[in-house]
MIDOSE-1310 file (N, C-alpha, C; in nm, 2 decimals, decimal comma, always signed):
residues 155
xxxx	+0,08/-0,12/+0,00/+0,00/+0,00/+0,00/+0,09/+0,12/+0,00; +0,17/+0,09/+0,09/+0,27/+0,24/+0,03/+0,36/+0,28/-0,06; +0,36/+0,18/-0,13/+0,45/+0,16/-0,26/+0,34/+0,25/-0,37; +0,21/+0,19/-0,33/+0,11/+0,26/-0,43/+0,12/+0,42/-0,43
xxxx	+0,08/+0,48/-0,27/+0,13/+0,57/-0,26/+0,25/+0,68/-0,29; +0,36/+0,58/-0,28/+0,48/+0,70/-0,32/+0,46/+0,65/-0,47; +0,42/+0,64/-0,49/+0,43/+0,64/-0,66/+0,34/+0,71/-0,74; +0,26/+0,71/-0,68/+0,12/+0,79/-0,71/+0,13/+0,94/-0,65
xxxx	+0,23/+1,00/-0,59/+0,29/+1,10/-0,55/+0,43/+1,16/-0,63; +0,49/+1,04/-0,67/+0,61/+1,07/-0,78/+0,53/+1,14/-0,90; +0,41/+1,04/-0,93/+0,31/+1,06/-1,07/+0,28/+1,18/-1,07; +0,20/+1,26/-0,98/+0,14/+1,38/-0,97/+0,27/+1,49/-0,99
xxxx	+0,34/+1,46/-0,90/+0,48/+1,61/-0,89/+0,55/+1,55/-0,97; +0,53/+1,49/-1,12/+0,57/+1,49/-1,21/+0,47/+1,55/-1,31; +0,38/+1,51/-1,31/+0,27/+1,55/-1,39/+0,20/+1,72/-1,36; +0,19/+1,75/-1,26/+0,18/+1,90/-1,20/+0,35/+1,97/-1,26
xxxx	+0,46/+1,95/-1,25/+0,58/+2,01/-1,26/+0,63/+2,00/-1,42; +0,62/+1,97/-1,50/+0,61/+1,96/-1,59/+0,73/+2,10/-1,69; +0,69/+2,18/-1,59/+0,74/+2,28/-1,69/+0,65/+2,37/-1,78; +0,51/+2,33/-1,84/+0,45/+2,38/-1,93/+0,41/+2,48/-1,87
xxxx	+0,39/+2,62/-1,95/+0,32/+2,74/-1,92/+0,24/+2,75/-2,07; +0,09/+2,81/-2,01/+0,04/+2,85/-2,13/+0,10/+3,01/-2,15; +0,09/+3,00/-2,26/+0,15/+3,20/-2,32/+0,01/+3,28/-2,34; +0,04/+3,39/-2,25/-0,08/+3,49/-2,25/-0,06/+3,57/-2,40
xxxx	-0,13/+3,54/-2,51/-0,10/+3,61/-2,64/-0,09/+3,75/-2,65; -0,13/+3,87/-2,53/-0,10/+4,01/-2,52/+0,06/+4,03/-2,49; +0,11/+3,90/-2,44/+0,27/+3,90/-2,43/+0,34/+3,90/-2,56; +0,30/+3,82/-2,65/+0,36/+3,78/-2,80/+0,36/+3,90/-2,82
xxxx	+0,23/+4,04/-2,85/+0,21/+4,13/-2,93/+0,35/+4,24/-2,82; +0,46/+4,24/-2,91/+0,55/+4,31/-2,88/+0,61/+4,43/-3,01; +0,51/+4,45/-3,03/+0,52/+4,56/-3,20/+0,44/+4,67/-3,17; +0,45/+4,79/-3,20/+0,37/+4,90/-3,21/+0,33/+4,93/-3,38
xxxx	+0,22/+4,97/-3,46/+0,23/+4,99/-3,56/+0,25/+5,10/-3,58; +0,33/+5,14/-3,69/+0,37/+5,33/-3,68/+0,26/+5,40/-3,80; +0,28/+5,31/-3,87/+0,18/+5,31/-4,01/+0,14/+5,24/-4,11; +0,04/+5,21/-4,19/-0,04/+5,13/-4,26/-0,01/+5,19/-4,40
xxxx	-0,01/+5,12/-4,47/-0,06/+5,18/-4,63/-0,12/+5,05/-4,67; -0,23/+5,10/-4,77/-0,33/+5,00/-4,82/-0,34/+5,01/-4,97; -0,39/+4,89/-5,05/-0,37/+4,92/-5,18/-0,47/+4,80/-5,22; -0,54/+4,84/-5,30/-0,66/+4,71/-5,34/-0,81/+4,76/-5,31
xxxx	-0,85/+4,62/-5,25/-1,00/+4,64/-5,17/-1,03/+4,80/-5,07; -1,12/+4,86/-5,08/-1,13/+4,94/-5,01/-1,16/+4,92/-4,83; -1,30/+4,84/-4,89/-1,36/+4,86/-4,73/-1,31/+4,70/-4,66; -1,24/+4,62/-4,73/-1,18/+4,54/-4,61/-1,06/+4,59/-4,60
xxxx	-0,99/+4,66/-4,65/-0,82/+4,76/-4,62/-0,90/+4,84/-4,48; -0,95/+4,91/-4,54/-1,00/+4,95/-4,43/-1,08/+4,92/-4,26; -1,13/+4,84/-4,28/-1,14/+4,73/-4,10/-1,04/+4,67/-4,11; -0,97/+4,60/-4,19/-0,83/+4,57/-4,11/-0,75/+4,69/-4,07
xxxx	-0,72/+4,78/-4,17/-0,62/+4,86/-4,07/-0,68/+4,95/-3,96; -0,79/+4,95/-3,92/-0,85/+4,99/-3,85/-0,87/+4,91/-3,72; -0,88/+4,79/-3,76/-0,84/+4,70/-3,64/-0,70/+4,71/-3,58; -0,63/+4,68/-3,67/-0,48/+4,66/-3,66/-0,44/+4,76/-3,57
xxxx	-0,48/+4,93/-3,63/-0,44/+5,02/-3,54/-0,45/+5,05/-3,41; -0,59/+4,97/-3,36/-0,57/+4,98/-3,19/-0,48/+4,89/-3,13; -0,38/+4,78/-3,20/-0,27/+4,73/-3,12/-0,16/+4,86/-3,12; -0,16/+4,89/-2,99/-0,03/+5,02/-2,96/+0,02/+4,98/-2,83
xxxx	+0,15/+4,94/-2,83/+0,21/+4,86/-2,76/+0,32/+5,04/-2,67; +0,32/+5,07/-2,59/+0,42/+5,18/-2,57/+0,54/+5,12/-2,56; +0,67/+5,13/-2,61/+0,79/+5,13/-2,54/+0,84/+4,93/-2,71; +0,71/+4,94/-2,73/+0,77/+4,84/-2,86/+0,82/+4,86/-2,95
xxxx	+0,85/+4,76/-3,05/+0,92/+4,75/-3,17/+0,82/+4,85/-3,28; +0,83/+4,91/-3,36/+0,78/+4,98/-3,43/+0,78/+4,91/-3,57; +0,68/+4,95/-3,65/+0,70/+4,90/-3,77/+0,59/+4,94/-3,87; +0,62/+4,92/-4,02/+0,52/+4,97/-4,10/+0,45/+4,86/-4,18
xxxx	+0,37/+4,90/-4,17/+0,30/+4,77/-4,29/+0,23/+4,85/-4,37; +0,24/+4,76/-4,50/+0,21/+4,79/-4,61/+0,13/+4,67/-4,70; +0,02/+4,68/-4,72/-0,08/+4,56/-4,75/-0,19/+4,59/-4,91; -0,15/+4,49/-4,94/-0,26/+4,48/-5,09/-0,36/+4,37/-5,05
xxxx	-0,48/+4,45/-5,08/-0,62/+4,37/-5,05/-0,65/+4,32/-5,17; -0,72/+4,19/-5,22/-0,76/+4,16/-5,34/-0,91/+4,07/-5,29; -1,01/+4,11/-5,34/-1,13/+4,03/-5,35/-1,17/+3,94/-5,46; -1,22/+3,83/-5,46/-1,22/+3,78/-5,61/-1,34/+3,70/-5,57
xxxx	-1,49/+3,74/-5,70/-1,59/+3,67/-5,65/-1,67/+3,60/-5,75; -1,69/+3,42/-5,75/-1,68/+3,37/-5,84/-1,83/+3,27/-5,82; -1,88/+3,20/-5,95/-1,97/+3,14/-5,93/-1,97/+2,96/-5,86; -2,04/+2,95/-5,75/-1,94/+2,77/-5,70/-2,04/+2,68/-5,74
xxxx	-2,20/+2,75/-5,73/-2,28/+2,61/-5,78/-2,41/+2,67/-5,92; -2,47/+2,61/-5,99/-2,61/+2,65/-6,09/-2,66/+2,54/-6,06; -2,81/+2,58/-6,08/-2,89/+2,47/-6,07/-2,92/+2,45/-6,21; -3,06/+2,35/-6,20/-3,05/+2,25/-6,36/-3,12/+2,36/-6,50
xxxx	-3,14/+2,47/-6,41/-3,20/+2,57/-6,52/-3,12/+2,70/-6,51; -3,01/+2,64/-6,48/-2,85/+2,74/-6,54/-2,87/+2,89/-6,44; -2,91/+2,88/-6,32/-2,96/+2,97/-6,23/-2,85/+2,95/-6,09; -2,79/+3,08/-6,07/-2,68/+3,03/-5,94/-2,71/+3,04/-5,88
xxxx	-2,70/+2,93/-5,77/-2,75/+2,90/-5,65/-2,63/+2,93/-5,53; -2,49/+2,96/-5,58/-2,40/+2,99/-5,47/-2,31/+3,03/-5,57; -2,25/+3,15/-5,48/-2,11/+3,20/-5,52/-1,98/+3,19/-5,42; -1,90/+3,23/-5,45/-1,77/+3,19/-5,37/-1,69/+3,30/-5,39
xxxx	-1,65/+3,35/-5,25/-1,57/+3,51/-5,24/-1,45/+3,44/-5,14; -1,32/+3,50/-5,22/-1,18/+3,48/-5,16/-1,16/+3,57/-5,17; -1,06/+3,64/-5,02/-1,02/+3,73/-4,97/-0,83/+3,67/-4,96; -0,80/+3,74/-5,05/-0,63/+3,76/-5,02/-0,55/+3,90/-4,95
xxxx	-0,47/+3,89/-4,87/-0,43/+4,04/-4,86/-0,21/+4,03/-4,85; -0,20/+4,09/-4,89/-0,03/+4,07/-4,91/+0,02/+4,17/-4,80; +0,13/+4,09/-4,75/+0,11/+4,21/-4,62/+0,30/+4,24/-4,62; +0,36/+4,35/-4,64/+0,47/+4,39/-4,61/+0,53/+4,41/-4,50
xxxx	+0,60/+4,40/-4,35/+0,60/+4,47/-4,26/+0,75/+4,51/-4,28; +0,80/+4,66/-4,23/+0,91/+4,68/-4,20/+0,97/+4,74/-4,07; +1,05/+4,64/-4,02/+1,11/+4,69/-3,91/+1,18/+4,82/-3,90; +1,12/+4,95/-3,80/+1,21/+5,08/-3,84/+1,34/+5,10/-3,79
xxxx	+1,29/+5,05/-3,66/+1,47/+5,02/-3,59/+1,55/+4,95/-3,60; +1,54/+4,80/-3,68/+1,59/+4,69/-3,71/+1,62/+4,70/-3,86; +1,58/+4,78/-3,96/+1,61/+4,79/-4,12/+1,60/+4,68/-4,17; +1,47/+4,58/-4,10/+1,42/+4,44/-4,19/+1,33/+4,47/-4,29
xxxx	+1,24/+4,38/-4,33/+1,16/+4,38/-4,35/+1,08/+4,18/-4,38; +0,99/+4,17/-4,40/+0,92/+4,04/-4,34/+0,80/+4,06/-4,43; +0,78/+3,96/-4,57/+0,66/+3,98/-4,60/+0,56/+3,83/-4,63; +0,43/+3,88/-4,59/+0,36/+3,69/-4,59/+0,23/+3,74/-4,66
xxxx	+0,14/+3,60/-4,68/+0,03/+3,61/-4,75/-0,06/+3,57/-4,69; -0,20/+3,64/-4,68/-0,29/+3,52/-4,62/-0,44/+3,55/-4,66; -0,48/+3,45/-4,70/-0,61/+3,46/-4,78/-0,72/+3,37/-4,71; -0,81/+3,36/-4,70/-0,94/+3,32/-4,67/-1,05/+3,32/-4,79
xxxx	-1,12/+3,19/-4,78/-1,27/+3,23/-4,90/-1,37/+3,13/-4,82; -1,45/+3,16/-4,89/-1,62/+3,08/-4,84/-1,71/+3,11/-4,97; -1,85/+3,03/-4,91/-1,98/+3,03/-4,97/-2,05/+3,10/-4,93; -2,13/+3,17/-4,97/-2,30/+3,20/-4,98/-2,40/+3,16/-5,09
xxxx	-2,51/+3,17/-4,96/-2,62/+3,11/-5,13/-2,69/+3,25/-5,15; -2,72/+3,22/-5,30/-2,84/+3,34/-5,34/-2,98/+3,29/-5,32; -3,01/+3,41/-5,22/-3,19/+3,40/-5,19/-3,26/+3,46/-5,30; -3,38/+3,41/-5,26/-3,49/+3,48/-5,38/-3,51/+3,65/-5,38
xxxx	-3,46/+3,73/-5,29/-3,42/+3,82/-5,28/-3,29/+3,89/-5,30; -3,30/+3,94/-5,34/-3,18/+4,08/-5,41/-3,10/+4,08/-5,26; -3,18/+4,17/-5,19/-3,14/+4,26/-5,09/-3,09/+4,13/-4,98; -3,17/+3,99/-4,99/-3,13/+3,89/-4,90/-2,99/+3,85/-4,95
xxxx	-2,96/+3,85/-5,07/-2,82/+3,79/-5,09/-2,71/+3,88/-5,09; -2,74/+4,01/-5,09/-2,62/+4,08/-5,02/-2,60/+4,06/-4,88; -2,71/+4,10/-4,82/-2,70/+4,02/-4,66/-2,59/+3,95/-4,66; -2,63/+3,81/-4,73/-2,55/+3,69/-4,71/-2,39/+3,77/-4,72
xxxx	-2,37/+3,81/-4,84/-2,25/+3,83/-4,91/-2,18/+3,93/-4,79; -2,23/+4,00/-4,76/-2,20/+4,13/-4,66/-2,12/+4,04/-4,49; -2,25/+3,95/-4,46/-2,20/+3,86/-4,37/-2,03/+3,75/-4,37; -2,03/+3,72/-4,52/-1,95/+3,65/-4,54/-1,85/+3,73/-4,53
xxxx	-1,82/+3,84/-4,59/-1,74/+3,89/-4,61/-1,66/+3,98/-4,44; -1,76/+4,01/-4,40/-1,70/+4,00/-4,24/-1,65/+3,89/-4,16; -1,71/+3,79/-4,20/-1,66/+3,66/-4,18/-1,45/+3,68/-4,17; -1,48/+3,64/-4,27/-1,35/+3,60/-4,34/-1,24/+3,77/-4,33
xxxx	-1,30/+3,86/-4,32/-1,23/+3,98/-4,28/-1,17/+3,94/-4,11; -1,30/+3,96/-4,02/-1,23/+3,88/-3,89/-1,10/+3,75/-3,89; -1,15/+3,64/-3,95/-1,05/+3,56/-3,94/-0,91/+3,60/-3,99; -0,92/+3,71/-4,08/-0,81/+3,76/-4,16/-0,70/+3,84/-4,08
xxxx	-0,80/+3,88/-3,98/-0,73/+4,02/-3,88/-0,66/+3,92/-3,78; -0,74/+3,81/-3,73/-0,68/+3,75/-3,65/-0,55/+3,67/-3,72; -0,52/+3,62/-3,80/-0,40/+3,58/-3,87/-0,33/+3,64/-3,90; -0,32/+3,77/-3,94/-0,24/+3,88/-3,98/-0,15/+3,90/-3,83
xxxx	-0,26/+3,93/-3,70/-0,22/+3,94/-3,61/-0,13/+3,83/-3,56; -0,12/+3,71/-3,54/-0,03/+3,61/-3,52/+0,06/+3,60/-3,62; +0,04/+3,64/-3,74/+0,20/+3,59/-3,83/+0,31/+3,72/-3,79; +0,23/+3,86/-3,78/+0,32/+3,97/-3,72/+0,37/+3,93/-3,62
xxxx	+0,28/+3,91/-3,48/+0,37/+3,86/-3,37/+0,50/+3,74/-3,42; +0,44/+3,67/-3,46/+0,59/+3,54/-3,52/+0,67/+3,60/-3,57; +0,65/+3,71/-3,65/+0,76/+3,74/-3,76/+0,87/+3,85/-3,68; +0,79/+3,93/-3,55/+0,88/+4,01/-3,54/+0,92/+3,93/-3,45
xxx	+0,88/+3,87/-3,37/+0,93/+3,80/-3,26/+1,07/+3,74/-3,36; +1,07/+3,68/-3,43/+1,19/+3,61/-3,50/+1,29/+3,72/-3,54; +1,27/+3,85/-3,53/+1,38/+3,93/-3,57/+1,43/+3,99/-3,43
């Protein structure tokens, strides 16, 4: 019985001690942005860099980005009387970043796409399209945001 015990006690303060910490991700964001330039899509250039711009880190690494938005919106299904029943919108955005104090620079790509269907309404399938497109804008901001922290973190 006490063999069970000290072993079952080795297990724990092995398994508790481990070493692992989770990373609070406001720690990674160690970048300030100084400035944006946009070139492409308008109004997703713009919520992203509008997002982007409330990360302001005091006392961080500084840096510029420079980003091409591209939208591309295409037909994905017809039905048997040659009538589209879904389209498919992919969001690419090309993102430059330059380190000011470091004279890097670090450039990556990241794109997102999805479906919507067309309703029997006009105004209902923009909805859809309008929805998607926030969609995929969100997820966009959030990956832009982790490949910057990676990228500067590596310089």
């Amino acid at each position: 019985m006490n063999k069970i015990r000290i072993i079952s006690l080795i297990l724990i303060f092995n398994l508790t001690a481990c070493g692992f910490k989770v990373v609070n991700q406001s720690d990674l964001i160690n970048y300030r942005i100084d400035s944006i330039n946009t070139t492409g899509e308008r109004k997703i250039a713009y919520r992203i860099k509008s997002n982007l711009l409330k990360i302001n880190k005091i006392g961080a690494r500084e840096i510029n980005l420079s980003m091409d938005v591209s939208k591309k919106k295409s037909i994905k299904e017809r039905n048997i009387k040659n009538e589209i029943t879904k389209y498919e919108i992919s969001i690419e955005v090309k993102v430059v970043a330059n380190s000011t104090d470091l004279k890097k620079f670090n450039q990556f790509t990241t794109s997102k796409s999805g479906n919507y269907n067309v309703d029997k309404k006009y105004s209902q399938t923009l909805n859809n399209e309008k929805k998607l497109i926030e969609q995929l804008t969100k997820t966009l901001i959030d990956e832009i945001k982790e490949e910057l922290s990676i990228k500067i973190n590596d310089l």
